[in-house]
PAZAPA-4460 file (N, C-alpha, C; in steps of 0.05 Angstrom, whole numbers, plus 32768, in hexadecimal, padded with zeros to 4 digits):
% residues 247
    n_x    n_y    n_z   ca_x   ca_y   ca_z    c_x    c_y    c_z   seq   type   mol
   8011   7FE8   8000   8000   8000   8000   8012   8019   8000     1      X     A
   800D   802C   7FE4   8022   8045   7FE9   8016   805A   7FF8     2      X     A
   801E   8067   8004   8012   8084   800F   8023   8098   8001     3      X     A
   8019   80AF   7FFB   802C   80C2   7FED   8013   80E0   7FF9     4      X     A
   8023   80EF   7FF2   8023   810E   8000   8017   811A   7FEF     5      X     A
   8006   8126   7FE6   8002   813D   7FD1   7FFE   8155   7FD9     6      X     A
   800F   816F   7FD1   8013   8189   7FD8   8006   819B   7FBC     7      X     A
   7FEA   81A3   7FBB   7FDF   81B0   7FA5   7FE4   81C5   7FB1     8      X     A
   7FF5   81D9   7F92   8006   81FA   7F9A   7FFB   8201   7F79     9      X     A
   8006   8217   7F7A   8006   8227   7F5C   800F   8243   7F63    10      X     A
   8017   8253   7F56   801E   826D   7F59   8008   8281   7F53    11      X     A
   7FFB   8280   7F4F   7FE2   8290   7F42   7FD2   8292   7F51    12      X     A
   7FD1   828F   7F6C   7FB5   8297   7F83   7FAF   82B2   7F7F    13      X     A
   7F94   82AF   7F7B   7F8B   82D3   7F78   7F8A   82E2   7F97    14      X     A
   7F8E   82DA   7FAA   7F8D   82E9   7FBF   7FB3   82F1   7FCA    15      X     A
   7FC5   82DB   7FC5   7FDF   82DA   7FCF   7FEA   82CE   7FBA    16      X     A
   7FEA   82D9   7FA3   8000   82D3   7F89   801B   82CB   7F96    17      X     A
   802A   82B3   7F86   8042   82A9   7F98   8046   829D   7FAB    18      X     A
   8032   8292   7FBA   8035   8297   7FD8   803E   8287   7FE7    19      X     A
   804D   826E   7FD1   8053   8256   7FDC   8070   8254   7FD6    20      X     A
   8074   826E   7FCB   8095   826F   7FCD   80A4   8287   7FD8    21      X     A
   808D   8294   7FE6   8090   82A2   7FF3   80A6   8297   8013    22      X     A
   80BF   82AD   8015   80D3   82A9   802C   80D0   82B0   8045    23      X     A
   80DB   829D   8055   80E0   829F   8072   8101   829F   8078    24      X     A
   810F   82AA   8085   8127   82A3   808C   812E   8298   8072    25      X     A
   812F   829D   8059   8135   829B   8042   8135   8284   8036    26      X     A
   811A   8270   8047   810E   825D   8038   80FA   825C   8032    27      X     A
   80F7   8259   801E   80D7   8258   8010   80C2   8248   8024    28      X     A
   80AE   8251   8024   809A   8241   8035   8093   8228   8031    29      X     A
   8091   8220   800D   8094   8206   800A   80A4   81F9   8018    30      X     A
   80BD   81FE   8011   80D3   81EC   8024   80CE   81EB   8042    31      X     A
   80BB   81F6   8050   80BB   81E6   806C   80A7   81DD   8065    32      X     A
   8093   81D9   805A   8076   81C9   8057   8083   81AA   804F    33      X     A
   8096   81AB   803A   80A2   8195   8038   80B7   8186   8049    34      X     A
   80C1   8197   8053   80D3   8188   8074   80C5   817E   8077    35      X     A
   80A7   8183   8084   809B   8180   809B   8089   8169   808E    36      X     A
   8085   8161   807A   8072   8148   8070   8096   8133   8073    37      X     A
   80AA   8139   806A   80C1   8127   8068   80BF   811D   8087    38      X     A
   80BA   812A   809F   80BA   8122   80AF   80A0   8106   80B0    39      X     A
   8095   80FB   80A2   807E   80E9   80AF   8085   80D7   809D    40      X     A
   808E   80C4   80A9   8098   80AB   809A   8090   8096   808D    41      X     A
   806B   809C   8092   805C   8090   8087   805C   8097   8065    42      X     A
   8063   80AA   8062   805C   80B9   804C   807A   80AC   802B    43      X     A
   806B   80A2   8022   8084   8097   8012   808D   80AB   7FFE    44      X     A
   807F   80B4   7FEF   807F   80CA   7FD7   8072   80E4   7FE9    45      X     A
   8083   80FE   7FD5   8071   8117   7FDA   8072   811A   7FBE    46      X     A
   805B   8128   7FB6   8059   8133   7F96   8047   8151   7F9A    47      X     A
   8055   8160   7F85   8048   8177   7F8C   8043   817D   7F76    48      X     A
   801B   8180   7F80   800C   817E   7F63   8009   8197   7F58    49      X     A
   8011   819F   7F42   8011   81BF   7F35   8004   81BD   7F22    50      X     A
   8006   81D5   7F11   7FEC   81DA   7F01   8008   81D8   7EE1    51      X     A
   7FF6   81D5   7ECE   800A   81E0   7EB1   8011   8200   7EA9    52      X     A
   8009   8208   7EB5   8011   8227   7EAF   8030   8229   7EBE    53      X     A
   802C   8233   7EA3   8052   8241   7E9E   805A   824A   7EBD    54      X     A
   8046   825A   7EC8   8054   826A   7EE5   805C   825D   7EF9    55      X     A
   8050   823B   7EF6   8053   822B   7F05   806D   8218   7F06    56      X     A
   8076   8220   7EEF   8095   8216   7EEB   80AE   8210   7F03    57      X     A
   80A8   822F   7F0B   80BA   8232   7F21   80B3   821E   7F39    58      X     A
   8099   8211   7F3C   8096   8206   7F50   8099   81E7   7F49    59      X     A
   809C   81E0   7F34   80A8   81C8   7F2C   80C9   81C6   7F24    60      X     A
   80D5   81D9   7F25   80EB   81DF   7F39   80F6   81DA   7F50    61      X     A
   80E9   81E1   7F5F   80E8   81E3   7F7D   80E4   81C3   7F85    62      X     A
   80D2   81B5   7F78   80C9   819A   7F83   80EE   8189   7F6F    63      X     A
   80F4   8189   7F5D   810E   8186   7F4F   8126   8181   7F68    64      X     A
   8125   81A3   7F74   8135   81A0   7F89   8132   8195   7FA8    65      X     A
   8114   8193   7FA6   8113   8183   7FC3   8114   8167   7FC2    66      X     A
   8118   8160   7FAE   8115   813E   7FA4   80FB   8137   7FAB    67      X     A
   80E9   8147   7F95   80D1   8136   7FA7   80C2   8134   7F88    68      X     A
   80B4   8123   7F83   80A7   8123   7F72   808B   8138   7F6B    69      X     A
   8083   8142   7F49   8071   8150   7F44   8063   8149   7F2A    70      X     A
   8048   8157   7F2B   8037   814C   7F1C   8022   8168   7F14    71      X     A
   8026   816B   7EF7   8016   8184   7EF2   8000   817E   7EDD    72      X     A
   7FEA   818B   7EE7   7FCD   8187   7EDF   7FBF   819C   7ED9    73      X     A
   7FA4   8199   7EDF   7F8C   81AF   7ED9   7F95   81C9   7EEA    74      X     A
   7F8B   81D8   7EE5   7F8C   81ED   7EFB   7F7D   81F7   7F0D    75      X     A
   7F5F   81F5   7F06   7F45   81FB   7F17   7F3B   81DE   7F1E    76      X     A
   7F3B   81C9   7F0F   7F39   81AE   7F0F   7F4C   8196   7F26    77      X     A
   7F43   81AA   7F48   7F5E   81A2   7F5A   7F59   8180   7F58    78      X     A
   7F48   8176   7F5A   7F3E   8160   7F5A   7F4E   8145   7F4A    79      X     A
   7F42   8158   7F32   7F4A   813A   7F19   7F75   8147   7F1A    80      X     A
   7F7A   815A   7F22   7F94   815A   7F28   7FA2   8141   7F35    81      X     A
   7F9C   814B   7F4F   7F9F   8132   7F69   7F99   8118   7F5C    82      X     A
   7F87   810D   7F49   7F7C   80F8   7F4A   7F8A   80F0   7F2B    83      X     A
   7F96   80FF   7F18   7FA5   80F7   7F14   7FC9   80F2   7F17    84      X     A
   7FCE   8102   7F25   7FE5   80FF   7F38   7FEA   80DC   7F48    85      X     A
   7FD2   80DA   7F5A   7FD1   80BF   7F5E   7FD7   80AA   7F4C    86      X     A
   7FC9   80A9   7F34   7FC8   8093   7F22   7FED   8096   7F1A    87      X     A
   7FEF   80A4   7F11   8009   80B0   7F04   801D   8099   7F16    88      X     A
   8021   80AD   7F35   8034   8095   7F4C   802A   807B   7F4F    89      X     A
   8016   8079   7F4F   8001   805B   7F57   7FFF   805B   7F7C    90      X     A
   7FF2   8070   7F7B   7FEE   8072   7F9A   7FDC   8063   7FA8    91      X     A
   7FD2   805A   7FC0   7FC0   804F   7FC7   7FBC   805B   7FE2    92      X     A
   7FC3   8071   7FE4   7FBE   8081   7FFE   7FC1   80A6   7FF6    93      X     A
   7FB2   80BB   7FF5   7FC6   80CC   7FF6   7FBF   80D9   8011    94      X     A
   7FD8   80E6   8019   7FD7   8106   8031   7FCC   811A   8020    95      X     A
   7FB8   8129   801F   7FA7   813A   8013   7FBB   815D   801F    96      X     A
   7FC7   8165   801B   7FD1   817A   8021   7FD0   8191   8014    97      X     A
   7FD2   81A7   8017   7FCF   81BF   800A   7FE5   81D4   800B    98      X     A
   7FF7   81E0   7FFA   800E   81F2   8000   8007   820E   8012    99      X     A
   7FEA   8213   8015   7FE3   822A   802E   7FEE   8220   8041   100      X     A
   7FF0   8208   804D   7FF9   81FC   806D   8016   81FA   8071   101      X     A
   8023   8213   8070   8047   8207   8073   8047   81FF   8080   102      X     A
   803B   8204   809C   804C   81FD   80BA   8036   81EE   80C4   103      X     A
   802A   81D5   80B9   8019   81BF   80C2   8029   81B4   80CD   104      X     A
   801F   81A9   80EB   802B   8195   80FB   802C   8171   80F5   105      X     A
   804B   816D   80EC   8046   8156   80DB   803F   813A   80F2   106      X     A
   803C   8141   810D   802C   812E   8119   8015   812F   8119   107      X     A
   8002   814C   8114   7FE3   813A   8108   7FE6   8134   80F6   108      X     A
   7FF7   8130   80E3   7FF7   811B   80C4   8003   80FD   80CC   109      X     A
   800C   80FC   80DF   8017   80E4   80E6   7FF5   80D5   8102   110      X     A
   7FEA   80E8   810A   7FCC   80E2   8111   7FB9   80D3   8106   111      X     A
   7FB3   80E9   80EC   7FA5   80E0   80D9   7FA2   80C7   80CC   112      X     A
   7FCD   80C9   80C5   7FC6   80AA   80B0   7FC6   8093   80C9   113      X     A
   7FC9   8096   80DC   7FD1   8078   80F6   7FB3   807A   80EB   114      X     A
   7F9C   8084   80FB   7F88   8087   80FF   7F74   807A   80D7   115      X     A
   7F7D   8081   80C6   7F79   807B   80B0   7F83   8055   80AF   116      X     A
   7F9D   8053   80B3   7FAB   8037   80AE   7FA1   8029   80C0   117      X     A
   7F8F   8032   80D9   7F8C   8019   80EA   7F6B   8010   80E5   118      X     A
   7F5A   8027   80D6   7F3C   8021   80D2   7F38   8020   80AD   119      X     A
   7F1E   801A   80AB   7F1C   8018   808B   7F0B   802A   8085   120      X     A
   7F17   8047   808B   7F02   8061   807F   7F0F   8062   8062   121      X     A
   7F06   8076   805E   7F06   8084   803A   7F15   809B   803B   122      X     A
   7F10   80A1   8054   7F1F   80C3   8058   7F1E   80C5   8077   123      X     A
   7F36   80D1   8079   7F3A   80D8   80A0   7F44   80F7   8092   124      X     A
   7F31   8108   809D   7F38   8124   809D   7F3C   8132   80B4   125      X     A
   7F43   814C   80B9   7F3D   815F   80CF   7F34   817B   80C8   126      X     A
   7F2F   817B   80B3   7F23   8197   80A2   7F05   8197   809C   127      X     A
   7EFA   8183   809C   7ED7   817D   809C   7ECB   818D   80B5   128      X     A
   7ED9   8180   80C3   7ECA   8191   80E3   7EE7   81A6   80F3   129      X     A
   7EE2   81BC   80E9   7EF6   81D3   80F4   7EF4   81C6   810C   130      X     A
   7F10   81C5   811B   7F14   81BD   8139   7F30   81CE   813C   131      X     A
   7F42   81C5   812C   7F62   81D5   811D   7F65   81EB   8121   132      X     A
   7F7D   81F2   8126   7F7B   8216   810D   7F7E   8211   80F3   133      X     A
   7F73   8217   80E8   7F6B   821E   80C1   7F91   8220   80BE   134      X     A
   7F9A   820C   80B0   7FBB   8211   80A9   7FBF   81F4   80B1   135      X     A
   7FB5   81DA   80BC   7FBF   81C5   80CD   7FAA   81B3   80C1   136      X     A
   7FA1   81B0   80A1   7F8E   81A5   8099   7FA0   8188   808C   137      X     A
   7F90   8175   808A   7F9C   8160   8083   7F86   814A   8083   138      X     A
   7F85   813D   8067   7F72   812F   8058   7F83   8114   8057   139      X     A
   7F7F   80FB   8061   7F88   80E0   8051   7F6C   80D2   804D   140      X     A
   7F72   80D0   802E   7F63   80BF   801C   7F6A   80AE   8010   141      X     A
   7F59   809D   8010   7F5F   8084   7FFD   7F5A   8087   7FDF   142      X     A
   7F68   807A   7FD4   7F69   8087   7FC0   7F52   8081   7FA5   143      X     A
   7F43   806B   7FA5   7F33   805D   7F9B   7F12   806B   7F9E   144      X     A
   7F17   807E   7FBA   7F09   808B   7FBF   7EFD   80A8   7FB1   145      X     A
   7F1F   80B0   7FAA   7F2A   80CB   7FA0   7F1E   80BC   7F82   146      X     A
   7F23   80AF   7F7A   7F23   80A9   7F5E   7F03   80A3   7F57   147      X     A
   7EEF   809E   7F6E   7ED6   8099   7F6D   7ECE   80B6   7F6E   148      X     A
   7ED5   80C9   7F7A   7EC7   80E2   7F7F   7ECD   80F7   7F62   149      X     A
   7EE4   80EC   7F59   7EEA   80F9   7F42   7ED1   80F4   7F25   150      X     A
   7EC6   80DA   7F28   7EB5   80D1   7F1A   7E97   80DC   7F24   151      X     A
   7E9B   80E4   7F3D   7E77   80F0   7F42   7E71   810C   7F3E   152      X     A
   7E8D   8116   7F49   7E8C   812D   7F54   7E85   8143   7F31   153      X     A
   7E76   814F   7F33   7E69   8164   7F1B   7E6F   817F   7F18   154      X     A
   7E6A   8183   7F39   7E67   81A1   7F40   7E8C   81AD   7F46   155      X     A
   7E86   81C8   7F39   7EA3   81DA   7F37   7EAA   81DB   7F55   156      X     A
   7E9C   81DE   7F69   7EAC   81E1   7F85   7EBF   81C5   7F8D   157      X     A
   7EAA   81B3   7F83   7EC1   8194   7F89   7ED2   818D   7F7A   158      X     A
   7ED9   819B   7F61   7EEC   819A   7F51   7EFF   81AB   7F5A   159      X     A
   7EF0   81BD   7F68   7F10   81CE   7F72   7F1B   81C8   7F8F   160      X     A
   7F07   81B5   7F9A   7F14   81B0   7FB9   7F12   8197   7FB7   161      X     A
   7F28   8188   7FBB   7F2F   8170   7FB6   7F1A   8157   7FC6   162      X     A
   7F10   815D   7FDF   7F04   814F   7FF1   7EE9   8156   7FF5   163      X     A
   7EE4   816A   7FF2   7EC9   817A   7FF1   7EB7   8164   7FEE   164      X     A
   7EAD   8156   7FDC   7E9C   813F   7FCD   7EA0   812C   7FE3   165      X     A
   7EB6   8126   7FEC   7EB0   8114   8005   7EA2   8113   8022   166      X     A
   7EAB   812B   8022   7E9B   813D   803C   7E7E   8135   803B   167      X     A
   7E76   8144   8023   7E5E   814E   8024   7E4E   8135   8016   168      X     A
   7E58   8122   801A   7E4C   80FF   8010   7E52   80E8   802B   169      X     A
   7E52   80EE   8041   7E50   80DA   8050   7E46   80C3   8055   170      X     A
   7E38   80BE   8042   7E27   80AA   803A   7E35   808F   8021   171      X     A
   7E3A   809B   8019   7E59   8090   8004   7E6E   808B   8013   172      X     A
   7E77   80A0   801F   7E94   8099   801E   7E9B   8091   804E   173      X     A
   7EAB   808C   804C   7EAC   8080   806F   7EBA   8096   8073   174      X     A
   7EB7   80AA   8083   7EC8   80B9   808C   7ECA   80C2   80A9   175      X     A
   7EE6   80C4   80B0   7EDE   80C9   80C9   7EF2   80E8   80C9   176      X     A
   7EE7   80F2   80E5   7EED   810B   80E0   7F06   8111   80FE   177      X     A
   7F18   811B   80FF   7F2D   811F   810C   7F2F   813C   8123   178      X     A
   7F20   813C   813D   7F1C   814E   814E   7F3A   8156   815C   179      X     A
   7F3E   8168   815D   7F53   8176   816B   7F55   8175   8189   180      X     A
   7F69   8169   8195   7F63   816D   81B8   7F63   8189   81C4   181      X     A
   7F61   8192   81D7   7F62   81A7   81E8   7F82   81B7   81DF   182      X     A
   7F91   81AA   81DE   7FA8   81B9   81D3   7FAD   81BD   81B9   183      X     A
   7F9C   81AF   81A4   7F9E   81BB   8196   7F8A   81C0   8183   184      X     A
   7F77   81CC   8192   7F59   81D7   818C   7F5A   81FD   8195   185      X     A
   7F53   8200   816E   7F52   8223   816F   7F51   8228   8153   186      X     A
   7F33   8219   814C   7F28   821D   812E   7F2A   823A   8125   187      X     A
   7F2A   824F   813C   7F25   826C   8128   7F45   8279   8128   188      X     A
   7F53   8260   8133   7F71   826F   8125   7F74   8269   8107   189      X     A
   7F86   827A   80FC   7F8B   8277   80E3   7FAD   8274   80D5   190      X     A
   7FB9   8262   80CC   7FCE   825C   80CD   7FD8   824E   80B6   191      X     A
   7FC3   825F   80AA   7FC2   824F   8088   7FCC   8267   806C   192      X     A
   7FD6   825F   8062   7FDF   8276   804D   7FCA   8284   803B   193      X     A
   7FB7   8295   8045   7FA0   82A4   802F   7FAE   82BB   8023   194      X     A
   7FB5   82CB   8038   7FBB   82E4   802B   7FD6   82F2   803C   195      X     A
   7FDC   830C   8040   7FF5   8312   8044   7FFB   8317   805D   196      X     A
   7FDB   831B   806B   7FE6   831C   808D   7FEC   8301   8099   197      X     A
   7FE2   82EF   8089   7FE8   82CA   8091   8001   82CF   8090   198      X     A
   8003   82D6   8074   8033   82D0   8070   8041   82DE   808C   199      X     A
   802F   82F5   809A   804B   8307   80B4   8041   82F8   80C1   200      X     A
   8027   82E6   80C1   801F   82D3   80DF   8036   82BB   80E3   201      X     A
   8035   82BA   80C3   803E   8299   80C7   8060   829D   80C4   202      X     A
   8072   82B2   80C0   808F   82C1   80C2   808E   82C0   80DC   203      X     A
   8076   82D4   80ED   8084   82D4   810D   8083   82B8   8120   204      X     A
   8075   82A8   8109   806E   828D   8120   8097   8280   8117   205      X     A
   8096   827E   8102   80B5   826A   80F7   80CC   8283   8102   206      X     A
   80C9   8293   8105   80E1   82A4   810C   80E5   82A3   8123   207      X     A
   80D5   829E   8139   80D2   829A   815C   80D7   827A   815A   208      X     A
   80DB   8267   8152   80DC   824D   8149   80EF   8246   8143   209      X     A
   80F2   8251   8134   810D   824E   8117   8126   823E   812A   210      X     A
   812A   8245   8138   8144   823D   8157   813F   8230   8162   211      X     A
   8122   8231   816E   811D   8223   8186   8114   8212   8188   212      X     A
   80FA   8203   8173   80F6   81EE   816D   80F1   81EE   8158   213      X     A
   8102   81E2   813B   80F6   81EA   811A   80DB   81DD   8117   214      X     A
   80D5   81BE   8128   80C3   81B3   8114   80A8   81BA   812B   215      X     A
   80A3   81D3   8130   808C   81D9   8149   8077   81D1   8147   216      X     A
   806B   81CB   8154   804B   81C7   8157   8036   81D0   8155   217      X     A
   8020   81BF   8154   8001   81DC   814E   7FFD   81DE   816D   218      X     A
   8001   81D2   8188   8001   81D9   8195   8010   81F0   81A4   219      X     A
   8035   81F3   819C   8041   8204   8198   803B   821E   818B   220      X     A
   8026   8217   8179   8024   822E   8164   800A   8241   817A   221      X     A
   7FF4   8232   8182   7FE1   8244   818A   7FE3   8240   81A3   222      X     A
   7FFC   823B   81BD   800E   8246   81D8   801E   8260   81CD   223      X     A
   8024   8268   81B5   803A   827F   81B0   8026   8298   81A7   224      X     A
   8009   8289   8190   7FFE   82A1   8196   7FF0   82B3   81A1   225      X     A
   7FE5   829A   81B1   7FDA   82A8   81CB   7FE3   82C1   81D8   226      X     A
   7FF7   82B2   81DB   8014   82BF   81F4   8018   82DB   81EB   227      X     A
   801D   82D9   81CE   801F   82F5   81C1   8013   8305   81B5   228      X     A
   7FFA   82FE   81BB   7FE0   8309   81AF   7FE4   8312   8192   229      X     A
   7FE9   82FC   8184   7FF6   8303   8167   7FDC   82F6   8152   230      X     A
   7FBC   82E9   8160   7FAF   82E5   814E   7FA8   8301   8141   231      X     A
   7FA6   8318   8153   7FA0   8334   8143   7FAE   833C   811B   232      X     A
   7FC8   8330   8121   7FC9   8337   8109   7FC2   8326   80F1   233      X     A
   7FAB   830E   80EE   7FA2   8308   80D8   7F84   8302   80D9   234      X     A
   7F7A   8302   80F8   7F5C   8303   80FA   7F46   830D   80EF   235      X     A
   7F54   8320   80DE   7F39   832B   80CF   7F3C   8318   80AE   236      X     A
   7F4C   830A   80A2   7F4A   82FD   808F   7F36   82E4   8084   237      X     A
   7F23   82E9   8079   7F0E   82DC   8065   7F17   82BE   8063   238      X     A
   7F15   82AD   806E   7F1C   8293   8067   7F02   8287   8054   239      X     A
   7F0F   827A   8043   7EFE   826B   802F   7F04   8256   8030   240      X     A
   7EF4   8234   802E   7EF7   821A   8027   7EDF   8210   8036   241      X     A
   7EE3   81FA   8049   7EC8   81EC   804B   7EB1   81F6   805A   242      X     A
   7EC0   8205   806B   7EAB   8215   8088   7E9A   8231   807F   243      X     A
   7EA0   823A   805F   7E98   824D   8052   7E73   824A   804C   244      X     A
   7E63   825A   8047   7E4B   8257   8047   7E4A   824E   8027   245      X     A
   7E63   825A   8014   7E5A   825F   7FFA   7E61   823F   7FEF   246      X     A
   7E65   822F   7FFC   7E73   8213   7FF6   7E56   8207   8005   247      X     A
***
């Protein structure tokens, strides 16, 4: 059984153009999103699924030099991307990941899949039911699953959110859903790459870090912002994806 990683990026976000090569301490933010999946050993392959547009070049680059494998597809079509990415490696598991989440804690990805490898769901998520902060999302699917939803799924919102169709079909598909404990429960933080006050949120979180512990925690993450009352600077930002009314 393979498990492999998929990191859907592109340079072209209309709210944060770039934003996934955007620097910290003069590493691109990709490059810690991908440390931090290298850390979970479950994970055999990473591939980072991009789009065919020329702009996206540079980010099949970047996957060149991290030794990680990539796979470029549709562009609005996140779906049949991922789903053909799978077929391509011959996956039979993927980590559902997204390049907004640099600084996802790669022990709830190491959660997820235990919790996935020891039952026979379709999907172990933690993004269906906000419990997280929005930035710490992580989907494992089976992949037979992915490849069933690709065949139902009609509507433009589930073509653009990879899992969407599974969610909102519990009846199909087995899913179970991944609650956050007390330490690391704080759905209205935000720690996900939308726009430009995320990038100084998520700079002051790796630069207070950067020394002291690189690979930190989401419990680490929302003990520091507490402390520093640093949700002020991205709290007013618009989050869009599942918890949205317009989805």
């Amino acid at each position: 059984m393979k498990t492999v990683a998929t990191i859907e990026a592109r340079m072209t976000s209309t709210r944060l153009p770039g934003k996934v090569i955007m620097k910290v301490k003069k590493k691109m933010l990709l490059v810690y999103l991908v440390e931090r999946l290298k850390k979970v050993k479950e994970i055999e392959e990473i591939i980072l699924c991009t789009t065919k547009n020329k702009t996206d070049d540079v980010l099949v680059e970047q996957a060149k030099k991290l030794n990680i494998k990539f796979f470029r597809g549709s562009e609005n079509n996140v779906l049949s991307r991922v789903v053909n990415a799978l077929r391509k490696f011959k996956a039979d598991t993927i980590v559902q990941i997204t390049a907004d989440c640099p600084i996802i804690d790669y022990k709830i990805i190491k959660q997820a899949i235990s919790i996935y490898n020891k039952n026979k769901y379709d999907c172990v998520s933690n993004s269906f039911v906000r419990s997280f902060p929005d930035g710490m999302d992580v989907s494992v699917v089976k992949s037979k699953s992915l490849i069933k939803t690709n065949t139902l799924a009609k509507k433009k919102k589930h073509k653009e959110h990879v899992t969407l169709f599974i969610r909102e079909n519990p009846k199909i598909f087995k899913i179970k859903n991944l609650i956050a404990t007390k330490k690391n429960y704080w759905p209205e933080l935000g720690v996900t790459l939308d726009e430009k006050k995320d990038y100084l949120l998520i700079k002051k979180i790796i630069n207070y870090f950067y020394h002291k512990k690189y690979f930190f925690e989401c419990s680490d993450i929302i003990k520091l912002v507490k402390k520093k009352n640093w949700i002020k600077i991205n709290e007013d930002v618009d989050r869009k994806g599942y918890n949205k009314k317009e989805l």
